[in-house]
N, CA, C and O atoms as a GROMACS GRO file, in nm:
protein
  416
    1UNK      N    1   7.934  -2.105  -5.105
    1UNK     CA    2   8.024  -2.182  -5.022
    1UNK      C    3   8.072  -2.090  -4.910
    1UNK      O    4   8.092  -1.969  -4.923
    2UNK      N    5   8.094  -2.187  -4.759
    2UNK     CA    6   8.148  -2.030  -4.685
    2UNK      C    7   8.284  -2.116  -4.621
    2UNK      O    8   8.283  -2.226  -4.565
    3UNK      N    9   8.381  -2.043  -4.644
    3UNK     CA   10   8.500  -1.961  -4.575
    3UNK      C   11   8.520  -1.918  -4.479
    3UNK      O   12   8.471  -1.808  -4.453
    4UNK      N   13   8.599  -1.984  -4.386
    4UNK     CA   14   8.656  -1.863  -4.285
    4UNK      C   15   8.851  -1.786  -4.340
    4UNK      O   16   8.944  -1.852  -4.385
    5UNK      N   17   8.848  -1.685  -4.320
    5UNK     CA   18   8.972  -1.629  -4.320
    5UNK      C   19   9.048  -1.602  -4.194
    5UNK      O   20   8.995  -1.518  -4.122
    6UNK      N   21   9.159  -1.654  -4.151
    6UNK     CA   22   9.216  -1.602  -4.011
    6UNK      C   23   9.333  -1.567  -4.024
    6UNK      O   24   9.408  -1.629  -4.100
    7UNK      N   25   9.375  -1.454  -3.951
    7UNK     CA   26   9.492  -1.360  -3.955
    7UNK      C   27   9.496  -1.385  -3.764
    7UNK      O   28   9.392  -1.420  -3.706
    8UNK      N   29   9.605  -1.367  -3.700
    8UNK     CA   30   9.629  -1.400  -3.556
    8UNK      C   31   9.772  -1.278  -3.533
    8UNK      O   32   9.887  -1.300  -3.574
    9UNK      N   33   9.742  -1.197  -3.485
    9UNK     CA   34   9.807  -1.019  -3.417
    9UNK      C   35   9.880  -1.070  -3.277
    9UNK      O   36   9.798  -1.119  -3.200
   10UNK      N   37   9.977  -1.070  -3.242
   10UNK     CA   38  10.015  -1.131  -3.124
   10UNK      C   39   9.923  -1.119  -3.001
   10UNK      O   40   9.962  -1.196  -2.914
   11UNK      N   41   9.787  -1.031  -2.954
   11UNK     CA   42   9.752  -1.031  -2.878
   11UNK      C   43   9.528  -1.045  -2.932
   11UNK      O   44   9.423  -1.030  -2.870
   12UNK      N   45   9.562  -1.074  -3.053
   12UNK     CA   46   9.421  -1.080  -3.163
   12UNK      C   47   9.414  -1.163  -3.232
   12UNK      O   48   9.510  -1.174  -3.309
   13UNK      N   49   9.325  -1.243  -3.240
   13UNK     CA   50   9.286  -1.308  -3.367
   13UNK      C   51   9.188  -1.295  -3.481
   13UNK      O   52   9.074  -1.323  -3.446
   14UNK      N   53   9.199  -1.263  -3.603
   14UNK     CA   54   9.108  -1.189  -3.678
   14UNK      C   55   9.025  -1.278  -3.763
   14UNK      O   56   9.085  -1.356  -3.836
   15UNK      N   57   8.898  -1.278  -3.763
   15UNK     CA   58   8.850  -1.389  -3.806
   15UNK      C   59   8.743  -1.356  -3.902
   15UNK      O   60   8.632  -1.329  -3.858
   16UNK      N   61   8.772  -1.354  -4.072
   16UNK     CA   62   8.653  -1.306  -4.105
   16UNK      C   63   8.586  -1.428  -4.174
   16UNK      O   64   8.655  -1.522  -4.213
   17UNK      N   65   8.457  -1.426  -4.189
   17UNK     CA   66   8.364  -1.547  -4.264
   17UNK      C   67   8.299  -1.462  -4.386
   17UNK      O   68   8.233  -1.358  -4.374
   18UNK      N   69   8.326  -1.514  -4.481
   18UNK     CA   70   8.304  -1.490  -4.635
   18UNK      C   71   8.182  -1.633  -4.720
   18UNK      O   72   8.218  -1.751  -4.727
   19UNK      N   73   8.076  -1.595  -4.761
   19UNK     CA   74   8.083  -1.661  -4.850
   19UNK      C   75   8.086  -1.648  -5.023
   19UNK      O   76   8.025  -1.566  -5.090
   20UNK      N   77   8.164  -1.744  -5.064
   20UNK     CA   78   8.219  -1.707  -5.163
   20UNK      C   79   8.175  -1.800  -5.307
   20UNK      O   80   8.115  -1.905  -5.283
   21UNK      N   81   8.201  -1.768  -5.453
   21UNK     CA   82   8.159  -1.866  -5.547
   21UNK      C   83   8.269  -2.017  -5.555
   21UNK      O   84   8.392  -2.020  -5.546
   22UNK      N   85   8.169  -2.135  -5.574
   22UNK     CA   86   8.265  -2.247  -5.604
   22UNK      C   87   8.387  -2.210  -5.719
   22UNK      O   88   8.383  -2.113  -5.795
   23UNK      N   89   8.475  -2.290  -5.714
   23UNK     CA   90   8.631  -2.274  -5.712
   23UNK      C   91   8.688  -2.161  -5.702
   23UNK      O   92   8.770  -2.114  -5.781
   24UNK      N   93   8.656  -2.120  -5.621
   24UNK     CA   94   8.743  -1.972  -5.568
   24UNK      C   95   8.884  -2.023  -5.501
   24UNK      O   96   8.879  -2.126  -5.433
   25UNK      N   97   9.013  -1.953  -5.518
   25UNK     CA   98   9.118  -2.030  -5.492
   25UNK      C   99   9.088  -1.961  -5.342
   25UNK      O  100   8.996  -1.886  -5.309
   26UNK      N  101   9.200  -2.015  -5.262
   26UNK     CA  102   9.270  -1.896  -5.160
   26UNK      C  103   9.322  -1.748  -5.183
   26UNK      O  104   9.294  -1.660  -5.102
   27UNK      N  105   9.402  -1.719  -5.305
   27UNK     CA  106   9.429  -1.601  -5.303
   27UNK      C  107   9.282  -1.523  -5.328
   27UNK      O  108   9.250  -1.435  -5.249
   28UNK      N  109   9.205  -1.553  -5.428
   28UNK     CA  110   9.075  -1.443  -5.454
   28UNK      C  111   8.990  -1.472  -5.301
   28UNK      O  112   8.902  -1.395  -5.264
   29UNK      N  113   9.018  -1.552  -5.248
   29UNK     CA  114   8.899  -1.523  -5.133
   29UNK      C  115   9.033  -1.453  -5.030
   29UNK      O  116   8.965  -1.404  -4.940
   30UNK      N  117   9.103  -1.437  -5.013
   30UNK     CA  118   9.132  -1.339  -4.895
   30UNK      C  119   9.155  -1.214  -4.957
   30UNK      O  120   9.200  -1.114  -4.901
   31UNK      N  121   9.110  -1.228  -5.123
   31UNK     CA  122   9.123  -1.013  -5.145
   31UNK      C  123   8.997  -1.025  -5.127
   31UNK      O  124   8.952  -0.928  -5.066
   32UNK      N  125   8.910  -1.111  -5.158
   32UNK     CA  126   8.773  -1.063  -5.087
   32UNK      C  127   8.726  -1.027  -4.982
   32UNK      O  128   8.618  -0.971  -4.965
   33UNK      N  129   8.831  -1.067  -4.878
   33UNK     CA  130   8.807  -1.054  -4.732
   33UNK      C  131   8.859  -0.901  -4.695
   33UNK      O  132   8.836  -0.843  -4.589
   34UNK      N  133   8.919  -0.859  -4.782
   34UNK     CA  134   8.946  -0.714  -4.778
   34UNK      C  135   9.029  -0.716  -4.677
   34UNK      O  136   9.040  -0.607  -4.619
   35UNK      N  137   9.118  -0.839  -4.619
   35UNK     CA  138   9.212  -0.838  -4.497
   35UNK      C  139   9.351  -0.747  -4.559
   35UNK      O  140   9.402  -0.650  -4.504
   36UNK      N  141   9.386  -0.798  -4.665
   36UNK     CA  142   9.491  -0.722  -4.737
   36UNK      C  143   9.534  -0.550  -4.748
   36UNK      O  144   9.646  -0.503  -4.767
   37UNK      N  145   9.382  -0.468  -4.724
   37UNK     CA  146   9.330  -0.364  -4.710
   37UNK      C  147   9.368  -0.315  -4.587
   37UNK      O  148   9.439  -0.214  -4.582
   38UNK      N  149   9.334  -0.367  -4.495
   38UNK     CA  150   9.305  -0.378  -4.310
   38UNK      C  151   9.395  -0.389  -4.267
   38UNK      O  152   9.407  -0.359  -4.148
   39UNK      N  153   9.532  -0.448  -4.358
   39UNK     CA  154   9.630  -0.507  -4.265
   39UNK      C  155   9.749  -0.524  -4.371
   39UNK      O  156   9.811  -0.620  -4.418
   40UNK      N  157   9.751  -0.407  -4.382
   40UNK     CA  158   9.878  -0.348  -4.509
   40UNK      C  159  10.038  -0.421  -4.453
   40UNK      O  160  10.134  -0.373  -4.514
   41UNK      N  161  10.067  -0.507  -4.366
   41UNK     CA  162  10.165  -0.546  -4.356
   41UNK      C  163  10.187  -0.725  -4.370
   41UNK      O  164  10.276  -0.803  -4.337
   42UNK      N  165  10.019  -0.741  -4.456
   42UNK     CA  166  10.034  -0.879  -4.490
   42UNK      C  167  10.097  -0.844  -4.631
   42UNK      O  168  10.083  -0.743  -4.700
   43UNK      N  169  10.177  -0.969  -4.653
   43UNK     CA  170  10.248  -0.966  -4.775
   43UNK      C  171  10.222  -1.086  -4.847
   43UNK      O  172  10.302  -1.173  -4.812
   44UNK      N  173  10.107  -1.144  -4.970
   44UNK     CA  174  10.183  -1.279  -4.981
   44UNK      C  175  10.263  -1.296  -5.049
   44UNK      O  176  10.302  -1.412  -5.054
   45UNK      N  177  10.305  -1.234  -5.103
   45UNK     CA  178  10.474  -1.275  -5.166
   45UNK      C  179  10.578  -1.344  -5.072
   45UNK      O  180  10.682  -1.397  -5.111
   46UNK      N  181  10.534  -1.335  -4.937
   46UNK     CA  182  10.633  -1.381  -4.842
   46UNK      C  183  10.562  -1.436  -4.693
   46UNK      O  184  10.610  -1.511  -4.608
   47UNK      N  185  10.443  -1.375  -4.698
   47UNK     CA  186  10.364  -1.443  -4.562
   47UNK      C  187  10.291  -1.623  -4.610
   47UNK      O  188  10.177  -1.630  -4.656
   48UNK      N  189  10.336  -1.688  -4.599
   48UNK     CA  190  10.300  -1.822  -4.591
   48UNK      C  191  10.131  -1.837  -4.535
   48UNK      O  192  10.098  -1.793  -4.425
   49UNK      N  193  10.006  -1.924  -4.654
   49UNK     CA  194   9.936  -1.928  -4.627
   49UNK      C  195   9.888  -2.109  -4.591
   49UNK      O  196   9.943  -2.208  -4.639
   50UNK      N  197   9.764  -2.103  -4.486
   50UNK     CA  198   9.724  -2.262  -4.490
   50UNK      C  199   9.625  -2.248  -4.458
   50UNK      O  200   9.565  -2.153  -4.409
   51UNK      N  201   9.572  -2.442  -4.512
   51UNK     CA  202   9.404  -2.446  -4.445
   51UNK      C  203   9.405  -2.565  -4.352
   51UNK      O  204   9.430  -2.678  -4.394
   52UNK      N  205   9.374  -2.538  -4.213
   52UNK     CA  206   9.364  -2.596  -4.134
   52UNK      C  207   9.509  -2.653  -4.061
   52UNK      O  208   9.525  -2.765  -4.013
   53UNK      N  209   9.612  -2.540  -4.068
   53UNK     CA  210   9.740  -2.566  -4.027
   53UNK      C  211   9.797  -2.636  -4.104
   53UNK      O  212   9.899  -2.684  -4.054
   54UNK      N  213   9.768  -2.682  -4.261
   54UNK     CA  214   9.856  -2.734  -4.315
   54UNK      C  215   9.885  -2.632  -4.445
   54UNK      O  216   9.800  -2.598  -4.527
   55UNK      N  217  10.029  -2.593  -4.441
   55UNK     CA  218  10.067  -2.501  -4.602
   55UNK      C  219  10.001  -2.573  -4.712
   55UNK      O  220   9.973  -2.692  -4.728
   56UNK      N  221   9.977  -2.439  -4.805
   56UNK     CA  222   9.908  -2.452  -4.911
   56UNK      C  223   9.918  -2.352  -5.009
   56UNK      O  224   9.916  -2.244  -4.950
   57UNK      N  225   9.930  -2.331  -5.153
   57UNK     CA  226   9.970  -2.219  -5.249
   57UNK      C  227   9.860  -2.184  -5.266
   57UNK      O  228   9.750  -2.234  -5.245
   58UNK      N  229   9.911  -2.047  -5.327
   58UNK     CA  230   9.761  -1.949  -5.329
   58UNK      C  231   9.669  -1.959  -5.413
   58UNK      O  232   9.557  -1.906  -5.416
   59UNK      N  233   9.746  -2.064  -5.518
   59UNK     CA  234   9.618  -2.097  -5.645
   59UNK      C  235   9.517  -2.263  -5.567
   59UNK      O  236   9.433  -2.326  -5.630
   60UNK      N  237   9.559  -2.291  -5.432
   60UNK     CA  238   9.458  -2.426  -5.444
   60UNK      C  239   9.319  -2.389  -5.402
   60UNK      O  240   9.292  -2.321  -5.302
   61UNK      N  241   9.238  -2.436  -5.481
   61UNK     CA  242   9.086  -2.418  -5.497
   61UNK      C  243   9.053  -2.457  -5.340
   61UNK      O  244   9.117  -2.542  -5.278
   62UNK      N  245   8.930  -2.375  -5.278
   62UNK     CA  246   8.871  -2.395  -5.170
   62UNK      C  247   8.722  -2.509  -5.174
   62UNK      O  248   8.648  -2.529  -5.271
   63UNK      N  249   8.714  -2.564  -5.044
   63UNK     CA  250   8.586  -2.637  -5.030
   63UNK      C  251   8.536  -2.601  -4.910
   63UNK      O  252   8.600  -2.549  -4.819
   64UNK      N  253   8.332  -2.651  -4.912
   64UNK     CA  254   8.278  -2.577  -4.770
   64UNK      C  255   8.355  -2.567  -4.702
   64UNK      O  256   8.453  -2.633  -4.736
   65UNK      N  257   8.373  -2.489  -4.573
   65UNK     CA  258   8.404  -2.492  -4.484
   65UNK      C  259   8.515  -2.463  -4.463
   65UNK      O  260   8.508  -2.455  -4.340
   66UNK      N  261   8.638  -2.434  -4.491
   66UNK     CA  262   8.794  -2.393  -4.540
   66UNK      C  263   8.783  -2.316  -4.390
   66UNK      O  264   8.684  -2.264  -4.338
   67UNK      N  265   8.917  -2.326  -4.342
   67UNK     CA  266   8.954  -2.220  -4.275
   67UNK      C  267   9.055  -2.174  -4.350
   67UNK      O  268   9.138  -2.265  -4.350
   68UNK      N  269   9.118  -2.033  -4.450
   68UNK     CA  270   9.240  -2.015  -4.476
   68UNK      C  271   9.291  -1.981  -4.301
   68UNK      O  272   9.217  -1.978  -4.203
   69UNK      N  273   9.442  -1.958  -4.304
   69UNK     CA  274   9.479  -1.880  -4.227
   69UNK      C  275   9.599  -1.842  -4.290
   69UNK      O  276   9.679  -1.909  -4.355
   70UNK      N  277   9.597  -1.689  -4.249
   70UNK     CA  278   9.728  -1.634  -4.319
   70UNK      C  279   9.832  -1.617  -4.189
   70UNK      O  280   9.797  -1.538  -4.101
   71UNK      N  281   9.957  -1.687  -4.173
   71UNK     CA  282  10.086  -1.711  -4.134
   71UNK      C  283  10.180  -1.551  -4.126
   71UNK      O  284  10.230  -1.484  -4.216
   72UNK      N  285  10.173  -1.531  -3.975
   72UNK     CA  286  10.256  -1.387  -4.022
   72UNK      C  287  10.466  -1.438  -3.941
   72UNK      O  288  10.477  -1.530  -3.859
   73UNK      N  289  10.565  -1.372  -3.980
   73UNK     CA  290  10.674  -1.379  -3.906
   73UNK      C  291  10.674  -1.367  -3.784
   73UNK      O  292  10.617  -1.275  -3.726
   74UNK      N  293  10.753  -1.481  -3.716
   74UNK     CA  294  10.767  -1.442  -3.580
   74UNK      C  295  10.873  -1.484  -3.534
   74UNK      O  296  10.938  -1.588  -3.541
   75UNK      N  297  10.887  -1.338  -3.461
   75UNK     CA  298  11.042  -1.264  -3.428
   75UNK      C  299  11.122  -1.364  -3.377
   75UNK      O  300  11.071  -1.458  -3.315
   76UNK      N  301  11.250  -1.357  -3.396
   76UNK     CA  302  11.329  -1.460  -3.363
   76UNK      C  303  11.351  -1.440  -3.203
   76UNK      O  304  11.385  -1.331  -3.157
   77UNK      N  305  11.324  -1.578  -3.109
   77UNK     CA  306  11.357  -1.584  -3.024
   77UNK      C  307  11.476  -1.567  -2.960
   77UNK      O  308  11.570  -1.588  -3.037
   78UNK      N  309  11.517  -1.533  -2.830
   78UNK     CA  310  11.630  -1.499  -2.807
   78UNK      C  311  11.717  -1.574  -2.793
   78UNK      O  312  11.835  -1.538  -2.784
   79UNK      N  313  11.669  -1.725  -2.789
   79UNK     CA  314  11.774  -1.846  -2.765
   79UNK      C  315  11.811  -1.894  -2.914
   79UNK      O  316  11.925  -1.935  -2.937
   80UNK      N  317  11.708  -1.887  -3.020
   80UNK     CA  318  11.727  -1.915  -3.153
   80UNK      C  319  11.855  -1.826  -3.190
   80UNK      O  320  11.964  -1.884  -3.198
   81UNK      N  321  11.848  -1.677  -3.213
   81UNK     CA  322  11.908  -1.539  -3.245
   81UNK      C  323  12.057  -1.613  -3.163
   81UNK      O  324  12.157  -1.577  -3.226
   82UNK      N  325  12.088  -1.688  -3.064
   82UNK     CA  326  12.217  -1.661  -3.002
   82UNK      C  327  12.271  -1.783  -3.044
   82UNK      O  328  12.391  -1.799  -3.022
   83UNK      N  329  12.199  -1.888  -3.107
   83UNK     CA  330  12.246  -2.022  -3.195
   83UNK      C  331  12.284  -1.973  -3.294
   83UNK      O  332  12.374  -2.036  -3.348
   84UNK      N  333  12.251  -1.882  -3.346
   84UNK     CA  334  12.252  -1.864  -3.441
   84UNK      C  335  12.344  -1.752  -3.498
   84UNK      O  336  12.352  -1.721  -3.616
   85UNK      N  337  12.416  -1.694  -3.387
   85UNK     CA  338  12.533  -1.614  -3.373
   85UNK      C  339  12.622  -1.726  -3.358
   85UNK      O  340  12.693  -1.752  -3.455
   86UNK      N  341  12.631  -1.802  -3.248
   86UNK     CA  342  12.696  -1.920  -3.234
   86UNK      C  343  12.764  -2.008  -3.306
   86UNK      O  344  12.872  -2.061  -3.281
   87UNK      N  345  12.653  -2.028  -3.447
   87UNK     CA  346  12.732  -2.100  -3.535
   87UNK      C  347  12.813  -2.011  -3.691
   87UNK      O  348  12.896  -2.044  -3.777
   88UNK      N  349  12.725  -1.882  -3.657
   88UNK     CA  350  12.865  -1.780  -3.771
   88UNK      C  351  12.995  -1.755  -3.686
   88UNK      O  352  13.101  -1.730  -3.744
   89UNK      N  353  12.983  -1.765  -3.518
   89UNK     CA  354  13.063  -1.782  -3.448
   89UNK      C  355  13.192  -1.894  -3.508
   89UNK      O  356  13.298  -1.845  -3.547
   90UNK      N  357  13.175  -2.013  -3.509
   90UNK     CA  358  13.211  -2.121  -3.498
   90UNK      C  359  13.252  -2.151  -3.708
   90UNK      O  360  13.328  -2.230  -3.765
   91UNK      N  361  13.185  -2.074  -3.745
   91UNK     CA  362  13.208  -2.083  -3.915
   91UNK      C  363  13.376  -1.990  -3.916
   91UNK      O  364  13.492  -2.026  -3.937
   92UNK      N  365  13.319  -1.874  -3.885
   92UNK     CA  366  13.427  -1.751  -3.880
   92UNK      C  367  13.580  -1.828  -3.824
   92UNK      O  368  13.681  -1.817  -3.894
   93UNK      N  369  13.581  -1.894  -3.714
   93UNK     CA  370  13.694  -1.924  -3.647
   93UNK      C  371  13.728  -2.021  -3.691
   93UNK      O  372  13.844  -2.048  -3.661
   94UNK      N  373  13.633  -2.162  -3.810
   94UNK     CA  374  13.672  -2.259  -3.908
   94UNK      C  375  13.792  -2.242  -4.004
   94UNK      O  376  13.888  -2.314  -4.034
   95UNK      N  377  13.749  -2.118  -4.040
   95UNK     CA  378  13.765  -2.043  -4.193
   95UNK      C  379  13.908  -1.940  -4.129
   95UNK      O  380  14.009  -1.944  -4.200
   96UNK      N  381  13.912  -1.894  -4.061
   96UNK     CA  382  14.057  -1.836  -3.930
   96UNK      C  383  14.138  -1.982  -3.913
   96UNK      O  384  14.233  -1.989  -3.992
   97UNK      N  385  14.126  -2.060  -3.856
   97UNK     CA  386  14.201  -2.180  -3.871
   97UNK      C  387  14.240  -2.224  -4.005
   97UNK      O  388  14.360  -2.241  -4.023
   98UNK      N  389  14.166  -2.245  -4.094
   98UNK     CA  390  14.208  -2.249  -4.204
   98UNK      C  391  14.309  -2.171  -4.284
   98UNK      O  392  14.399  -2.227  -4.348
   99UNK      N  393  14.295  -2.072  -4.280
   99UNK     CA  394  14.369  -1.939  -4.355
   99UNK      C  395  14.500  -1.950  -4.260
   99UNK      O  396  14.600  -1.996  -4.315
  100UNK      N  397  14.512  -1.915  -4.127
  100UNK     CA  398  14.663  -1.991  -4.084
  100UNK      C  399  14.727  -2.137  -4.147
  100UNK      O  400  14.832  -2.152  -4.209
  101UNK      N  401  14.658  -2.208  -4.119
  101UNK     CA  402  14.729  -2.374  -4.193
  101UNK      C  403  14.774  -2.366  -4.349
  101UNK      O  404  14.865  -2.431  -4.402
  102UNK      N  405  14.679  -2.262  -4.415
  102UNK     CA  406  14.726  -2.265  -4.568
  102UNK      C  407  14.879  -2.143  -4.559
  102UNK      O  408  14.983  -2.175  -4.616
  103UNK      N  409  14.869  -2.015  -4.486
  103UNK     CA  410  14.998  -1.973  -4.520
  103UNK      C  411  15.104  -2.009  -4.422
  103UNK      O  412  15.186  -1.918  -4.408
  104UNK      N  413  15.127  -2.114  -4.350
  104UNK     CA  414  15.214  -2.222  -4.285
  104UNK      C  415  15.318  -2.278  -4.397
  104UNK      O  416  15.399  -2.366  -4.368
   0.00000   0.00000   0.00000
């Protein structure tokens, strides 16, 4: 059966083609791909994997043609990061209002 594996580097896309034995899940075909090796800062304990852009766990069995792709973090944008100050902003000064009204 063949496999593609894809990993995507902000300025790379890594693309390896494996073929592999029927019911091979996702996790045994990307240690086969030896990407894990290559690219010591994939984690799956925490990097999110899919086939064909849709999530998927590492035990679901593959068919011809699979693309995995392994999902890496990406950095929080700068407008996200300032919402997101914004609303511990807006928690903090909830919880300050509060604590005045209760010793009133």
């Amino acid at each position: 059966m063949h496999v593609t594996i894809a990993y995507a580097l902000p300025h790379e896309q890594l693309l390896e083609e494996l073929n592999i034995p029927d019911e091979t899940t996702v996790e045994q075909a990307i240690h086969m791909s030896h990407m894990l090796e290559k690219h010591v800062e994939i984690d799956l304990s925490t990097h999110k994997v899919g086939i064909f852009s849709k999530l998927v766990k590492l035990d679901q069995p593959l068919r011809e043609g699979d693309r995995i792709e392994i999902y890496r973090s990406l950095p929080a944008t700068p407008r996200s990061a300032h919402a997101a100050d914004d609303k511990k902003a807006r928690i903090r000064a909830k919880r300050e209002r509060r604590g005045k009204e209760k010793s009133e």
